[in-house]
Every structure is written in C-alpha cells, then in structure tokens.
N, C-alpha and C positions, 0 to 999 in steps of 0.2 A: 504494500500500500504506500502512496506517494507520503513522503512525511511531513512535506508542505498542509498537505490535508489533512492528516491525520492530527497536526498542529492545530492545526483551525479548527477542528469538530472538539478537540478536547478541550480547546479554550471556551466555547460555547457551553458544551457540559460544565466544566467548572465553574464556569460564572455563575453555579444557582446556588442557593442558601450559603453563598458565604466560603464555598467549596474554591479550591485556587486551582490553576492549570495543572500545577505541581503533583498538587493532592489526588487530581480527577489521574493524570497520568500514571500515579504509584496506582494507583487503585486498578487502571487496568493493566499492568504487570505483576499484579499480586500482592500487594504489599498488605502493612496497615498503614493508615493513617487515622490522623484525629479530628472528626468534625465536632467542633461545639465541646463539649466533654463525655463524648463517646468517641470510643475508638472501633474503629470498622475495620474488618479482618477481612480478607479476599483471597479463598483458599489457591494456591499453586498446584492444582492438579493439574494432572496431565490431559488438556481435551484441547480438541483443535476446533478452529470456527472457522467455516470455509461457506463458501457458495453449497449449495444442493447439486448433488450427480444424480441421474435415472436410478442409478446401483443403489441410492440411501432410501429409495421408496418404501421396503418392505420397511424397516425399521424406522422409517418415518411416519409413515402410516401407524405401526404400534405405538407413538409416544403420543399423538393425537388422538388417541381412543383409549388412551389410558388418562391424561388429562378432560377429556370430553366424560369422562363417565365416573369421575369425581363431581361432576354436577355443579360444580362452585363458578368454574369459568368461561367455557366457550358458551356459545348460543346453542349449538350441539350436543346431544346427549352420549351420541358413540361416533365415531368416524365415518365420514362414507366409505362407499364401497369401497375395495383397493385396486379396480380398474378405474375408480371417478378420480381417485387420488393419483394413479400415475399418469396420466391425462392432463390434471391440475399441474403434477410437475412437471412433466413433460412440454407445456405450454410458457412456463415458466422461464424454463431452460431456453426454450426455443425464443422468445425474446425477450432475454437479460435482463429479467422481474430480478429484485432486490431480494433473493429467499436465501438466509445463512442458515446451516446448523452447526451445534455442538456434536462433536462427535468422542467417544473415549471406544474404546481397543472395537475402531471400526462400528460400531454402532451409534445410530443418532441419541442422545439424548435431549436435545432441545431444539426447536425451530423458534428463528425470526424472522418473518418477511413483510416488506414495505411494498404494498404492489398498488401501480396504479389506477384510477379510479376508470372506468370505463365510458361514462358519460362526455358527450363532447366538450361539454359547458366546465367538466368538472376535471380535465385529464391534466390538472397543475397541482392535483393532489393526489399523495399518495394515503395508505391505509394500513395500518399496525396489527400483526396477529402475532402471538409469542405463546411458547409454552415451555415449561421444562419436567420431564419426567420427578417426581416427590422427591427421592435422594438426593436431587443436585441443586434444589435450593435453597438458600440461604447462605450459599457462599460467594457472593458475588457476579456468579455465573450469569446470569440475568442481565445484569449491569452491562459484564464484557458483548453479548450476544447482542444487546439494545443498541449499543454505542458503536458495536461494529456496524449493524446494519443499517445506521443514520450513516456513517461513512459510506457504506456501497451505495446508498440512495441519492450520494449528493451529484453524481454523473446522470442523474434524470432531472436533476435541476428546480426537486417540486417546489413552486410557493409554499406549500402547505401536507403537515405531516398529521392526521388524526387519528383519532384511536375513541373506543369506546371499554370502560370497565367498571366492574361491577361497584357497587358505594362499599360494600362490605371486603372486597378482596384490598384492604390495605396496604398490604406487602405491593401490592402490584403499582397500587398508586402512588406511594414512596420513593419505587422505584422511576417510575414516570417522570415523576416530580424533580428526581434530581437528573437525571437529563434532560431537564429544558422545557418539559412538558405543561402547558397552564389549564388549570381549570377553564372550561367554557359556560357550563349550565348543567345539571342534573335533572335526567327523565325521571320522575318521584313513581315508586312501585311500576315499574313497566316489566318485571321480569315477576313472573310467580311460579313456582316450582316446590314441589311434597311441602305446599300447605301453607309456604310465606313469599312475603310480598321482599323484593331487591329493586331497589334502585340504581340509575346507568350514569356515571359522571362522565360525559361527553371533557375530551382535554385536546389540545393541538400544539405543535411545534414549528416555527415557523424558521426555517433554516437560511434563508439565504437575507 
C-alpha cells in the first residue's frame, strides 16, 4: 500500500477523540497505546488482511452465517445460499469492489467490504458490511480490517462512506466512532426480532 496514503487515512482516523497519528498508527501495528486513561491492547497475531480470492468463498460464506445467526447483527438471519454468495464474490472480484478479509492458517475469519451504491443518483457513495467470527474480537482486529478497507476505498474516490448499526451493538459503534465515523439520526424500534424492539443508528464518513 502506497505510504503517502496510508499516511493520510491514518491521520484522519487519529484525528477523533483526541487519538494522534502516532497513536492510530501503533494501534494498527499492534501495539498498546493510551487513550484518555485506558490503555488499549491490539493483539499481534498472526492474520493477514488482503483483498477476497474466488478460493476464500467457502470459508467466507461460513463466517457470515455464523455471525448472521447470532441474531444480534446482520439484517440476515443465516447466509444465503453459497452459489448466491460466490456470484456476490465473484462480481466483486470482477470489478475491484473494496471487499478485505482477515485470514489466519488460510481460512477467512472476518470480512470488510465498502461496495458501491448502485443507484445512478447515488454511485458517490459507498456502503459498510463487517463481521468477525466470536474469537477474534476484541482485539483490535476490527479496527485493522475497518481502516484497511477505508484505505482500499479511497481509489473509488466516494464522497460518502455509510453504514447502518444496531443502537444496542456498542462495541460496533465504538469502533465506528473512532474511525471517523459521525452519528447521523436513529431509526427508533425499526428492527424487532424473538420479542424486542432495536433501534438502527444510521453514521457516515466523509473521506475526501
């Protein structure tokens, strides 16, 4: 990755709560550093964050229907099919959609893809889906996978980077939040599922 860029997107991440270039930089090398009077740990395993191959489908397909069917965060309850899914990647691949995953001994652990919007009105924004299989988060993993895939998206040039997350997934909006992400409005009870009412904090990133 050009380090001119990789400059620039980390200076934007650090710029939020007070976070310094420095700090946002240790963080995606592994380090600790200290925000506020917590210090935040960022495990140094071993996983690589790459673009998505055809080859990662099968096991990409498993870690979206294992997060789908925790019920907490996609719109999705199980994954589609895994012909719908290599199709999806497959279309992806074919033109240079923003999809990274985390990988560790060859198998996907986590997807993040920025893909653009399809409407003609609307094709200056792009659109945020993330997951990580249950063991791999809370250690920074998330952070590195988000901040990569704001770097691959910045060669589409979007005005506009949006996402949609649930009010109750905190960890997720945390995470948001300190990459650059701002609150927009919250859909109040739009999500209901085994018996209670979620609300959607609509957030955007505006990159360029």
């Amino acid at each position: 990755m050009h380090s001119s860029i990789r400059h620039k997107v980390i200076s934007k991440l650090g710029s939020v709560k007070g976070r310094s270039a420095d700090e946002a930089a240790v963080a995606k090398l592994g380090r600790s550093f200290t925000l506020g009077t917590t210090i935040v740990t960022v495990c140094l395993m071993k996983i690589d964050i790459r673009p998505i191959k055809i080859s990662d489908v099968e096991s990409y397909h498993r870690v979206v229907d294992v997060v789908a069917q925790e019920r907490r965060y996609l719109p999705a309850l199980q994954a589609p099919p895994i012909e719908s899914t290599l199709e999806f990647v497959r279309k992806n691949v074919e033109t240079g959609q923003s999809q990274l995953v985390a990988v560790s001994d060859d198998a996907v652990v986590g997807w993040c893809d920025i893909l653009k919007r399809t409407e003609p009105i609307r094709s200056h924004v792009g659109v945020v889906g993330m997951g990580l299989l249950p063991a791999y988060r809370g250690r920074g993993l998330g952070y590195r996978l988000l901040a990569d895939t704001l770097v691959d998206a910045k060669r589409h040039r979007f005005h506009r980077i949006e996402l949609k997350v649930r009010a109750t997934n905190s960890r997720a909006i945390r995470l948001y939040e300190s990459t650059g992400f701002r609150h927009e409005g919250t859909l109040s009870d739009d999500v209901f599922l085994d018996g209670k009412f979620d609300s959607t904090h609509c957030m955007a990133f505006f990159p360029l």
